[in-house]
C-alpha positions in Angstrom: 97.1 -48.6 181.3 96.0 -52.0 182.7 96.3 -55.4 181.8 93.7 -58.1 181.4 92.2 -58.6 185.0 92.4 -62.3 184.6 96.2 -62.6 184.5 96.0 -60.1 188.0 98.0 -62.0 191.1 98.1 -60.7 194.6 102.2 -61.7 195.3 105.3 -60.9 193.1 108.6 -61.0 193.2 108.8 -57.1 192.9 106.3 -54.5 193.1 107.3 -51.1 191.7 105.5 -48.4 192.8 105.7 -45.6 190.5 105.6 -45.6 186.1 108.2 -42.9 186.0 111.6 -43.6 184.4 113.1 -45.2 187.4 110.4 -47.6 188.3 110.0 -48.4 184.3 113.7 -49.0 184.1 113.9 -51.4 186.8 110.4 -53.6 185.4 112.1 -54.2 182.4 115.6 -55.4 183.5 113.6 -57.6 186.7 112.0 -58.9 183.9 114.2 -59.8 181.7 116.3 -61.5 184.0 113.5 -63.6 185.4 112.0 -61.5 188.3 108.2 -62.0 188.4 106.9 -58.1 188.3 104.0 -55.4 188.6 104.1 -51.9 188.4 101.7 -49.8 190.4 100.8 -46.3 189.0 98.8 -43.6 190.6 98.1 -41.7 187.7 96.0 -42.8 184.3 98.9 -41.8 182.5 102.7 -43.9 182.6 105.7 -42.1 182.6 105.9 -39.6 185.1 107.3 -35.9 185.0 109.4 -37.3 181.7 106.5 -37.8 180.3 106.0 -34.1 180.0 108.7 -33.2 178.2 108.3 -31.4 175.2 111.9 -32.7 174.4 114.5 -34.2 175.5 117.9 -33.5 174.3 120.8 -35.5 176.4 119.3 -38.6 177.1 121.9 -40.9 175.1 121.4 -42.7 172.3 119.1 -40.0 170.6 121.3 -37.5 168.9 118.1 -35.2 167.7 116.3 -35.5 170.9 113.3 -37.4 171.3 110.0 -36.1 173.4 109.1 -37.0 176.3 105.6 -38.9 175.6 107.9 -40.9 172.8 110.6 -41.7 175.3 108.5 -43.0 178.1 106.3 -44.9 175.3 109.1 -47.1 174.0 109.8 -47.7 177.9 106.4 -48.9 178.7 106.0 -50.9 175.5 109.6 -52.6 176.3 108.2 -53.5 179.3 105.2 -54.7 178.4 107.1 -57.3 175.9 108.8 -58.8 178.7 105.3 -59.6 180.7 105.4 -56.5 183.0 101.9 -56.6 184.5 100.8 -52.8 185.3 98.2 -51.5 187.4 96.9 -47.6 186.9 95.8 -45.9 188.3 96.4 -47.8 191.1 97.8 -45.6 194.2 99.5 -46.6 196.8 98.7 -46.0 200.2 100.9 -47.9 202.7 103.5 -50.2 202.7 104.2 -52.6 205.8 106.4 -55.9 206.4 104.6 -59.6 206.9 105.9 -63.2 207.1 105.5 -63.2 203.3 107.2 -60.0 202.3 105.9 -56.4 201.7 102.5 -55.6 201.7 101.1 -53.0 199.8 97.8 -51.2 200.3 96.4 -49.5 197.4 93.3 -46.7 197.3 91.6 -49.4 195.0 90.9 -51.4 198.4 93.5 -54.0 197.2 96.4 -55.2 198.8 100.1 -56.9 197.0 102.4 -58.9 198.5 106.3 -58.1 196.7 109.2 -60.5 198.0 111.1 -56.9 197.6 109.1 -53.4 197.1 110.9 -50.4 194.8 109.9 -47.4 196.1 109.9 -45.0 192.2 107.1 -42.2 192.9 108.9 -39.5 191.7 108.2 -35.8 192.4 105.1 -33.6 192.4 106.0 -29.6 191.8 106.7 -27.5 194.2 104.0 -25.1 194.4 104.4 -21.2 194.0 103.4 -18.4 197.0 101.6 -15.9 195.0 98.7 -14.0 195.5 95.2 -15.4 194.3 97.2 -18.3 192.3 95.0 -20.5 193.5 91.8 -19.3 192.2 93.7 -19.1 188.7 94.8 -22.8 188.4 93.4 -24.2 185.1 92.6 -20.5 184.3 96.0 -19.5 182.9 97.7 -20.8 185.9 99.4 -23.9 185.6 102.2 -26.5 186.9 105.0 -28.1 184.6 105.4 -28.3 181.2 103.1 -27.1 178.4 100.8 -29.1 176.2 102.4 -30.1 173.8 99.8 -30.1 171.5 98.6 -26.8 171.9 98.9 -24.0 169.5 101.3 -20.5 171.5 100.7 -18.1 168.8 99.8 -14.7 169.7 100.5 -15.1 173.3 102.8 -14.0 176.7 103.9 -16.8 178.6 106.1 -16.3 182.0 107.6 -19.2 183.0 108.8 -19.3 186.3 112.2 -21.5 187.2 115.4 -21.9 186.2 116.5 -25.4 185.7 116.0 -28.1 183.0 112.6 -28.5 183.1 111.7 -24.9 182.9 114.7 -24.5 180.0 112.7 -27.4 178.2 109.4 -25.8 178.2 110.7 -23.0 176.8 112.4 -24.7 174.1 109.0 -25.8 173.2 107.5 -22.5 173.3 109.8 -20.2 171.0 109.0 -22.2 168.1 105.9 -20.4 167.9 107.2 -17.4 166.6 104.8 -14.9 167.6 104.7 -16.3 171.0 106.6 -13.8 173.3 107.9 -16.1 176.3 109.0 -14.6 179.6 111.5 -17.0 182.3 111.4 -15.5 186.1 114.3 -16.4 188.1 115.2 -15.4 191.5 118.8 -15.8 190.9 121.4 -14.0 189.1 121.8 -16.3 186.1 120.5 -19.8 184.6 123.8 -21.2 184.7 123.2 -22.4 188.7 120.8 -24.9 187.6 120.4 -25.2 183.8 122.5 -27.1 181.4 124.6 -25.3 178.6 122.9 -26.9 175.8 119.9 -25.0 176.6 120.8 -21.8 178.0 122.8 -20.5 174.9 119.6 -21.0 172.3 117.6 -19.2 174.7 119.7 -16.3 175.2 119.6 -16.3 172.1 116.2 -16.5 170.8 114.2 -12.9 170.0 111.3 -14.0 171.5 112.6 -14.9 174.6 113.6 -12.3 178.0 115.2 -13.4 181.0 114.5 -12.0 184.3 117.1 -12.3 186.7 116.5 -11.8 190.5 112.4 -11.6 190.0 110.0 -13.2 191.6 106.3 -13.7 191.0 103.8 -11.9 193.8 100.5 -12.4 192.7 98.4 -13.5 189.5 95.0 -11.5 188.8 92.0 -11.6 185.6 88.8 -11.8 184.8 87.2 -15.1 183.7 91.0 -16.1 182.9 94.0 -15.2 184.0 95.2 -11.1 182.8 98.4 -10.2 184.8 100.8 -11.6 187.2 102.9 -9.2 189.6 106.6 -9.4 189.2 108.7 -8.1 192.1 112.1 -6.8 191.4 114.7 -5.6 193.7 111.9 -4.6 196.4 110.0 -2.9 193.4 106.6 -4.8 192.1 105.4 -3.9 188.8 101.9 -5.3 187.0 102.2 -7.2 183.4 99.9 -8.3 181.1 100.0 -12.5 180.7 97.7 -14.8 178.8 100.0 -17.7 180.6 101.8 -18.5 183.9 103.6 -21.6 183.8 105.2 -22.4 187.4 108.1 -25.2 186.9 110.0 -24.2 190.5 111.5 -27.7 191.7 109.6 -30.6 192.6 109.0 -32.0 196.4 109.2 -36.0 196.6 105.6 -38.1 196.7 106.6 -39.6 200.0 103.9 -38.5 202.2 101.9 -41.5 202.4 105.2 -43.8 203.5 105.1 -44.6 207.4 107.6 -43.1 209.6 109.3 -46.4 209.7 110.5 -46.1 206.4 113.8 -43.1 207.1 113.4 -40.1 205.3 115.7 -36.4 205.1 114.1 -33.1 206.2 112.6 -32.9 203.2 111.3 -36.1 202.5 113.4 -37.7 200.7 113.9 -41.6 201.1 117.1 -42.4 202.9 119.2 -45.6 201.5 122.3 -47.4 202.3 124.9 -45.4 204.2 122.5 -42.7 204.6 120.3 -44.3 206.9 120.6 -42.5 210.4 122.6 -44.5 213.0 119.7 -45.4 215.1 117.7 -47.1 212.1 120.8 -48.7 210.6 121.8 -50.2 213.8 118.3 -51.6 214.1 118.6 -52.9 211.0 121.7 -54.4 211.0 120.5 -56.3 214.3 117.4 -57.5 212.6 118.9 -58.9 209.8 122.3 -61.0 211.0 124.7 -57.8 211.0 123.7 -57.0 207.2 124.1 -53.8 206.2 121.9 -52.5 203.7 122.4 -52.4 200.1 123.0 -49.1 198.4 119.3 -48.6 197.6 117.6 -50.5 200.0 116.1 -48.1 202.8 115.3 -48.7 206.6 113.2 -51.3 205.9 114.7 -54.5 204.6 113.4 -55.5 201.3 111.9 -52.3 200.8 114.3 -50.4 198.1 114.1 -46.8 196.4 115.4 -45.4 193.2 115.1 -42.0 191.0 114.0 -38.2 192.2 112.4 -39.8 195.1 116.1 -41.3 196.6 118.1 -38.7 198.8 121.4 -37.6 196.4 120.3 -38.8 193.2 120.6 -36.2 189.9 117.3 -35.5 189.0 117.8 -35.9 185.1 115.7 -38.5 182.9 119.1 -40.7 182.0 120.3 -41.3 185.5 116.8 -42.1 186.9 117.0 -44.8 184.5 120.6 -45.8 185.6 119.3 -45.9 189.3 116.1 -47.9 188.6 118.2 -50.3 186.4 120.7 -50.7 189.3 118.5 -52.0 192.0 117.8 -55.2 190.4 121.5 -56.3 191.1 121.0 -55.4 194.2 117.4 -57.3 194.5 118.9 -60.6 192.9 121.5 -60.5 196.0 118.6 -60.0 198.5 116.7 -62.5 197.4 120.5 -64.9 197.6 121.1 -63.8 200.7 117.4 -64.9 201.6 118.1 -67.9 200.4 121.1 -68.8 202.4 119.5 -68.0 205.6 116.8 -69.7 205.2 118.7 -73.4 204.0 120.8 -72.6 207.5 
């Protein structure tokens, strides 16, 4: 989605880099409380890993559920009414401070200038080690959730993972009743990581078998993909598979930030109290003993919200309570600029 080129500016209040939940949340409360903002996307397609979903079914205010494409719609279009200008697919490729605020490079050859950055890229998924899997991608082989508009019938599916995503997929799936659909997990049980409200359905369902402490090995076929290798306590066994969906936890899309900006072992941003010592120190002494705010990273101005943010709950509903949250924060940042620079 872009808008009309001629309306396009270089600086902004805010840029938000990411169309996911978080970073949609946070466009439309900046603007409707006056903050002038753009929305970088890397992908053609708004709305992140929600916008996957084949459903749905806590996010509050929609007793029935409501899709993921639906959901993330109505976020874009609320955005849009309140003059979000979006850019996608626009990636960005490097964020560093000037006099005039944050610059952002993007891989369009085009630089922004935001008074205050919100770092919302999501996650990608985490990618399976199996055999050949690889050469099967797009073959049988894929990552997330299942397209929706695709017709199941007649077929195997394993689905490998054990938390919401995976138990949403599946919802999706056993509609089609001659679909037989298979979920691999290396634990004991899907209570570790999926909610209630799906697991019980699913147990439930007659085209549906769980395997506990399994893993996948390898994937093999023809011209597409035939049969996947399960292992199972030590012992590997071949089974036919039209389908291999791989939904095993996500990894953040923080590759790309500079080392300045202070990240966990696993790449997660770092904000607030979490920064290490060393950085917050620096910080502090950089910016007249102010301690960042709760989302704000190493970098002042420079703020992070939804999977991407160390400690957040990687669930649709509170990625839109974290986006939504910054902009308090944002509104005291840019007060706090103000008062220094009237001393």
């Amino acid at each position: 989605m872009q808008k009309n080129n001629s309306h396009e500016k270089e600086q902004h209040e805010l840029i938000v880099i990411g169309g996911g939940p978080a970073g949609l949340a946070a466009a439309i409360n900046a603007e409707s409380e006056g903050l002038d903002t753009l929305v970088l996307e890397g992908s053609p397609r708004l709305g992140g890993q929600a916008g996957t979903s084949s459903l749905i079914e806590n996010y509050p205010g929609f007793p029935d559920g409501i899709s993921g494409p639906d959901l993330m719609f109505q976020m874009v279009d609320q955005a849009a009414r309140f003059e979000t200008e979006f850019l996608a697919p626009y990636r960005a490729t490097d964020v560093s401070t000037t006099e005039d605020g944050i610059r952002v490079e993007t891989d369009k050859h085009r630089s922004f200038i935001g008074g205050t950055v919100l770092l919302a890229m999501g996650v990608q998924n985490r990618p399976l080690d199996a055999r050949n899997l690889p050469a099967w991608l797009g073959r049988g082989v894929e990552y997330g959730s299942p397209n929706l508009n695709e017709n199941f019938e007649g077929q195997t599916i394993y689905v490998v993972g054990g938390a919401n995503s995976a138990g949403q997929a599946v919802q999706h799936l056993r509609k089609f009743t001659d679909c037989k659909v298979h979920i691999v997990i290396r634990g004991d049980s899907l209570d570790a990581k999926m909610s209630e409200y799906l697991i019980e359905p699913l147990e439930e369902a007659s085209n549906v078998e769980i395997h506990t402490n399994t893993i996948v090995t390898a994937v093999d076929g023809k011209s597409a993909l035939e049969t996947i290798t399960l292992e199972e306590d030590g012992e590997e066994k071949i089974v036919q598979a039209d389908r291999l969906l791989v939904m095993i936890g996500s990894q953040p899309n923080t590759l790309w930030l500079p080392d300045s900006v202070a990240k966990n072992d696993r790449g997660f941003v770092l904000t607030g109290g979490n920064i290490p010592e060393d950085d917050l120190s620096e910080f502090e002494r950089t910016n007249g003993g102010r301690a960042p705010f709760g989302h704000e990273s190493s970098i002042p101005g420079l703020f992070a919200a939804g999977d991407i943010r160390y400690g957040t709950i990687k669930r649709v509903a509170s990625a839109v309570g974290d986006g939504s949250s910054t902009i308090s924060e944002i509104h005291e940042f840019y007060s706090r600029l103000r008062e220094t620079t009237n001393q």
